[in-house]
N, C-alpha and C positions, 0 to 999 in steps of 0.2 A: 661463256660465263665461267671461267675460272678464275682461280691467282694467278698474273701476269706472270711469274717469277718460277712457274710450275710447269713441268710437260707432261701430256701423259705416256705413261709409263709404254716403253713398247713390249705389246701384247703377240709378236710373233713369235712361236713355241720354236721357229725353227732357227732364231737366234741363239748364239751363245753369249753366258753372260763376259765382259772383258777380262781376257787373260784366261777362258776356256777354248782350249785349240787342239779337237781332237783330229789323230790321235796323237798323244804327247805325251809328255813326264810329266807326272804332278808328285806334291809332296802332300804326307798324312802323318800328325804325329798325336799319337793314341795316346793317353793316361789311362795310371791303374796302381793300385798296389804292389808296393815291389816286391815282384816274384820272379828267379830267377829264369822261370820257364814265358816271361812277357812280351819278350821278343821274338820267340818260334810263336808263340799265339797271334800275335799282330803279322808278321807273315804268312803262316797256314790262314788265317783269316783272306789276306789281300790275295795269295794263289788261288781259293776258293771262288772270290767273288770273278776269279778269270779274268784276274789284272796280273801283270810282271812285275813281284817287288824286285830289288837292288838291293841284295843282302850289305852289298861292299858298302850304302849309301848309309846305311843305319847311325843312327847318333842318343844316345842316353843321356839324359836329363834327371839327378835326383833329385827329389822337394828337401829344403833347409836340412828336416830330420832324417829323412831318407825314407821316411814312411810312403813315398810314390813317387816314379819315376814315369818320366815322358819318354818313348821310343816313338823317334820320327825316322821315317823309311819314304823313299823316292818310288814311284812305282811307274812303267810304262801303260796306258791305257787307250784303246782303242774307241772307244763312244761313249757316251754321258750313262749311255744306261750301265757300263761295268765300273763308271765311278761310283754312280749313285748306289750301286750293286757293294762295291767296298765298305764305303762309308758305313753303307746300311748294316752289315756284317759285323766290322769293328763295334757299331754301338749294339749292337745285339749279341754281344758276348760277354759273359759275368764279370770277367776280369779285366773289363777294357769301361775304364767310368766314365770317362769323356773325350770328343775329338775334335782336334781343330784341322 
């Protein structure tokens, strides 16, 4: 007794969601106020969580006014837990406002 048109969701913890294949490159691109020092922080950030960024992979994005730029950085990573470990990091740091 469901909606025909509906599956349920698969509940096995030891799948990954599609286009997560560890270990691999994934990409992370942080927002924050532009400060010159944004990009050694979004780095020291990702080497902390005991992920491998890609200094050479780094790319800058500034908003219209310039008042915040995106740095996105490539990072090698070996299991879910040192993504989710990054991610976690990046958004738990003052100068890092949002992540995609």
């Amino acid at each position: 007794p469901g909606h025909p048109h509906l599956r349920a969701m698969d509940t096995d913890s030891t799948s990954e969601p599609r286009g997560f294949v560890f270990p691999g490159t994934f990409e992370v691109t942080a927002f924050g106020p532009a400060r010159p020092e944004l990009e050694a922080i979004v780095l020291a950030e990702l080497t902390a969580a005991g992920v491998k960024p890609d200094p050479a992979s780094v790319r800058h994005r500034s908003s219209r006014e310039r008042n915040y730029v995106a740095i996105a950085v490539s990072f090698w990573c070996e299991d879910r837990a040192h993504h989710e470990a990054a991610f976690a990091r990046l958004r738990a740091n003052p100068a890092i406002k949002w992540t995609l």
